[in-house]
C-alpha positions as CSV (number, residue, x, y, z in Angstrom):
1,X,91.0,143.2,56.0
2,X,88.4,143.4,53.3
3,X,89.5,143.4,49.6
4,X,88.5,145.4,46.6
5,X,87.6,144.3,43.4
6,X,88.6,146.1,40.3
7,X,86.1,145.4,37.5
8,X,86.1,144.7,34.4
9,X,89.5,142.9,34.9
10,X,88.8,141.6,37.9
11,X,92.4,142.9,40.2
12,X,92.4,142.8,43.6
13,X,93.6,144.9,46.5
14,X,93.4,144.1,50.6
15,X,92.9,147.6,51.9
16,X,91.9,148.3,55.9
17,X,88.4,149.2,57.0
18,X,87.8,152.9,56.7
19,X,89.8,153.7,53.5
20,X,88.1,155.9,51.2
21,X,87.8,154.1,47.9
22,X,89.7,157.0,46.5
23,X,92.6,155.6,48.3
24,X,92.1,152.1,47.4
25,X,92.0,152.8,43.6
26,X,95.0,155.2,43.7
27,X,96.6,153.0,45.9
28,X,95.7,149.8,42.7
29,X,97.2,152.6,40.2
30,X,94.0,152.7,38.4
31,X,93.3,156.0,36.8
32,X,90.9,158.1,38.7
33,X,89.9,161.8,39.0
34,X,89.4,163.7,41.6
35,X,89.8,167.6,40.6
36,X,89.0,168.7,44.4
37,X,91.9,166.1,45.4
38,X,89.5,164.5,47.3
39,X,87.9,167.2,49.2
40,X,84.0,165.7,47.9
41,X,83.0,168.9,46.4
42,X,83.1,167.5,42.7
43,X,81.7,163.9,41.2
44,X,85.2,163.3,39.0
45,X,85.7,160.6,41.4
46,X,82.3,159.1,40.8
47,X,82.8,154.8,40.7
48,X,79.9,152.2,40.8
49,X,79.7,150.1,43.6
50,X,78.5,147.1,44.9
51,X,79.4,145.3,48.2
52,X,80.1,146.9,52.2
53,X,80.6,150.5,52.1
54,X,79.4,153.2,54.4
55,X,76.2,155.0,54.1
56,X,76.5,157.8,51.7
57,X,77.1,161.4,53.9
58,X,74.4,164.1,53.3
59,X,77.2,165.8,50.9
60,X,77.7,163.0,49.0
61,X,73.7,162.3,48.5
62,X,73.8,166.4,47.3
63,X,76.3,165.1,44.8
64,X,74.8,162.2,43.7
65,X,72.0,164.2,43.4
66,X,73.5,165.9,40.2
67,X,74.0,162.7,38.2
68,X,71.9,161.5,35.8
69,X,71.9,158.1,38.0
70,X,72.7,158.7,41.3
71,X,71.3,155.4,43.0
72,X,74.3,153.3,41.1
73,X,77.6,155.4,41.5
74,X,79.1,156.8,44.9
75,X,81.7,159.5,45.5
76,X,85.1,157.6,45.8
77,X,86.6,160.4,48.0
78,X,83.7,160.3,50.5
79,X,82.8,156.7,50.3
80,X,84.7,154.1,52.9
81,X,85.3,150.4,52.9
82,X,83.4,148.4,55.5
83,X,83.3,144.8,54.3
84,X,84.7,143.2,50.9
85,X,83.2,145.0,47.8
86,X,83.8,145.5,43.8
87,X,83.7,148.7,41.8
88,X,84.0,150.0,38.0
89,X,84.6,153.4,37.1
90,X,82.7,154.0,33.4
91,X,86.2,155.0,32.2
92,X,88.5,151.6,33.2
């Protein structure tokens, strides 16, 4: 099971392949919102990633789309674990 890595502190979580990131950071109890309660129609979510996730969906690139950096966040709600990966919300 891959693990994700909570920057800038650096905790760690084993979560199975396919869980949303969302789930993952809820599941950490790291603050995170998600005002559509994770239904990807808003960015409140919004974490920077790096590491083995899956391919942004076409609604989450419309989404990105409206930040003022898309290429270095993704859409926690929409966004699944694949492989081992760290993330960092601009608010933790």
């Amino acid at each position: 099971m891959p693990w994700v890595t909570f920057l800038p502190d650096g905790a760690r979580l084993e979560v199975p392949v396919g869980c949303t990131l969302l789930a993952a950071a809820l599941r950490a109890g790291r603050p995170i919102g998600y005002a559509c309660r994770g239904r990807g129609v808003c960015v409140a979510c919004r974490l920077r990633v790096e590491g083995e996730v899956s391919p942004p969906t076409p609604g989450e690139t419309r989404l990105l789309a409206t930040l003022p950096a898309p290429a270095a966040y993704r859409i926690a709600c929409l966004c699944r674990i694949a492989g081992d990966c760290r993330v960092r919300a601009d608010y933790w």
